[in-house]
C-alpha positions as CSV (number, residue, x, y, z in Angstrom):
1,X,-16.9,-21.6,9.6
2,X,-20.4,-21.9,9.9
3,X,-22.6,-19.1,8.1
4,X,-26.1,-18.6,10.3
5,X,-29.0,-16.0,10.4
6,X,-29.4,-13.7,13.5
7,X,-32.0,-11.9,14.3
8,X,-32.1,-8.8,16.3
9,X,-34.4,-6.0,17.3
10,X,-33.4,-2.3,16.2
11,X,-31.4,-1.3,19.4
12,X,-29.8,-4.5,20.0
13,X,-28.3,-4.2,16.3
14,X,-27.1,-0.5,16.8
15,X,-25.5,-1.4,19.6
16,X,-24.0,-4.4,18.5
17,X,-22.6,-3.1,15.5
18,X,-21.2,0.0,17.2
19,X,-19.2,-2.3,20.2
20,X,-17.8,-4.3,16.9
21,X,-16.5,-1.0,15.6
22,X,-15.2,-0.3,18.4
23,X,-12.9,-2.8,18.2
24,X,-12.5,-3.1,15.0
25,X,-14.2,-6.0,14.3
26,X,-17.2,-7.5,11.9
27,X,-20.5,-7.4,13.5
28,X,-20.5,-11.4,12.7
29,X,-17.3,-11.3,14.1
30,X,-18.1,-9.8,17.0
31,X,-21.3,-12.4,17.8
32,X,-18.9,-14.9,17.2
33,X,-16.7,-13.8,19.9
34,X,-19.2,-13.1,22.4
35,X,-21.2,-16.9,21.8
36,X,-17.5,-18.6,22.5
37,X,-16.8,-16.2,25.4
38,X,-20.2,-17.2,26.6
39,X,-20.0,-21.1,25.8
40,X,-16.1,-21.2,27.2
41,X,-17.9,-19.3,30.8
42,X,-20.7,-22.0,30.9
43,X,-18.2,-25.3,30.4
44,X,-16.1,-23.4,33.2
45,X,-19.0,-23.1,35.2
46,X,-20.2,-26.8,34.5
47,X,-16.2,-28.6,35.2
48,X,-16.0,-26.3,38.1
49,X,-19.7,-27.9,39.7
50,X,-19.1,-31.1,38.5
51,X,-15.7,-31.1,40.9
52,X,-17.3,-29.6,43.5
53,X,-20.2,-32.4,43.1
54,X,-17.3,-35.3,43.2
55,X,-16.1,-33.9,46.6
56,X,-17.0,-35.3,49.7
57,X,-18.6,-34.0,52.6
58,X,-16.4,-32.8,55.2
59,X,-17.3,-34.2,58.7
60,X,-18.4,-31.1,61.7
61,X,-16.0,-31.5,64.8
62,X,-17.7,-31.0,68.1
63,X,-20.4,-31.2,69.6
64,X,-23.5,-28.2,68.1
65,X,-23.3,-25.1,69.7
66,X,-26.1,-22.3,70.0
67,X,-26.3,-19.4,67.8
68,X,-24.9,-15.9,69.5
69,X,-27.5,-13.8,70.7
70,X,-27.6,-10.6,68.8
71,X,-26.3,-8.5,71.6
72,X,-23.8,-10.4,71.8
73,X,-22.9,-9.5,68.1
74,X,-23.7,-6.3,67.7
75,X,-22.0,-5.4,71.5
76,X,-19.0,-4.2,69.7
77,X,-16.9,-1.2,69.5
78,X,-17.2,-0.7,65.9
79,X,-21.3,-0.7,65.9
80,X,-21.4,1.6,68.9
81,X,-22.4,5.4,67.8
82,X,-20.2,8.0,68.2
């Protein structure tokens, strides 16, 4: 383990050190576990763009059609008023 120095503004401390107590943990402890939870969410975030980066684009079929015109879209049962 690695000691460090944190530091934190009044409210941001209070409330830090009350969620650690909540669940029964250190308030070090508790910055520890947020910082990996955080870390672990950013490499999952980065492998997951990184994949989507490698894939290639899929090719349109057909030729381009015109956008609906907006009665055409809103001309439904379920938008009508009762």
């Amino acid at each position: 383990m690695k000691n460090v120095t944190v530091t934190l503004d009044k409210d941001t401390a209070a409330r830090a050190r009350v969620q650690a107590a909540e669940r029964n943990m250190s308030l070090s402890r508790y910055i520890g576990e947020v910082l990996r939870k955080e870390l672990r969410h950013d490499d999952e975030y980065e492998a997951a763009y990184r994949a989507w980066r490698k894939s290639k684009p899929f090719p349109l079929k057909g030729p381009p059609e015109p956008y609906p015109k907006r009665d055409e879209i809103y001309d439904r049962p379920v938008f009508r008023r009762r």
